[in-house]
N, C-alpha and C positions, 0 to 999 in steps of 0.2 A: 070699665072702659070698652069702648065698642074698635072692635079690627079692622083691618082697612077689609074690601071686599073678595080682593088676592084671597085670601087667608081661608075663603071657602070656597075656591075654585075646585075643580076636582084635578087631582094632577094626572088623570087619564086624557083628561081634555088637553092638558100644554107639552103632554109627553109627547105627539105625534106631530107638534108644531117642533117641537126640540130638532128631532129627526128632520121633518120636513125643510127645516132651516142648514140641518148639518146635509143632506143628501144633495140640496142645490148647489151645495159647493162641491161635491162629489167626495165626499165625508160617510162615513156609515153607521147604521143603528148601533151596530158593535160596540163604535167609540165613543156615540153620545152611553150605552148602557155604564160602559165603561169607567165613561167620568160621573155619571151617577153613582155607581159604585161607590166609587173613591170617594165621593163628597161626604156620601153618606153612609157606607158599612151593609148597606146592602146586600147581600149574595142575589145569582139570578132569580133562584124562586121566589125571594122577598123580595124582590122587587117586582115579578108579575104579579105575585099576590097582591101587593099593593096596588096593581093597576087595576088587577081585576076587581077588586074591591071596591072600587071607586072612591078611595079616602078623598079629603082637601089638599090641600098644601100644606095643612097648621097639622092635622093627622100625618100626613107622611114624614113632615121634620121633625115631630113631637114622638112620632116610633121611630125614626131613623138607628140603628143599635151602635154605629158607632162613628159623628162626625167627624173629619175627619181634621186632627191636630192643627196642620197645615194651612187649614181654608184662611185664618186672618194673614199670611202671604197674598191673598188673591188681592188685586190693588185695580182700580181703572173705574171707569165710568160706565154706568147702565141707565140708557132713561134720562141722562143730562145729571145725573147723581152719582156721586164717588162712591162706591162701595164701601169703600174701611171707614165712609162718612156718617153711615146708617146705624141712628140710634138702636131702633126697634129690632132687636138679635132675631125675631121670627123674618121677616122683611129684609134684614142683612144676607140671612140664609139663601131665602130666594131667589135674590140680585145674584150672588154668586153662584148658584146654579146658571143665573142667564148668563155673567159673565163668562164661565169656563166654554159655556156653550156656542157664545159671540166668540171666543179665542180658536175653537176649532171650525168655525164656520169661515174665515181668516185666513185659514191654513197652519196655525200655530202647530209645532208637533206636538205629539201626545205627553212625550217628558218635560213640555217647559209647560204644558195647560196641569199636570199632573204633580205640581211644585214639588 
């Protein structure tokens, strides 16, 4: 079965949109690294490695080392679609990274985006 075309994005390419979306609200690379982190078990160097490497999306959630128990708490809309609605567990992944991201772009604090 063929993936949607998300899924070979490079996530160096939406990593600087992340940021750029959190800094317009006056938000910082810190907190988006942060909730990257937390989503996915990343340390900082596994995480630049990852950028520098230029993985996908479907590479970086598929090495991620430790997602993070919590994320089926993440509940809301992305895209006009409910997150805890998305069959596709790759595609779920994803949305919840936009949503944490859309929470602190919001001004959510870091402990209610960090469930």
């Amino acid at each position: 079965m063929q993936g949607h075309r998300i899924f070979k994005v490079k996530f160096s390419s939406v990593y600087p949109l992340y940021i750029q979306k959190a800094e317009r609200k006056n938000r910082t690379k810190e907190e988006v690294d942060r909730i990257i982190r937390w989503l996915t078990g990343y340390s900082p160097a596994e995480l630049e490695r990852q950028i520098e490497e230029g993985v996908d999306l479907q590479a970086f959630f598929d090495q991620a080392p430790a997602f993070h128990p919590n994320a089926s708490l993440i509940r809301g809309v992305v895209c006009g679609i409910r997150v805890e609605d998305i069959d596709d567990p790759l595609m779920q992944k994803i949305r919840y990274l936009d949503k944490l991201i859309d929470e602190l772009a919001k001004g959510k604090a870091m402990e209610s985006i960090l469930r």
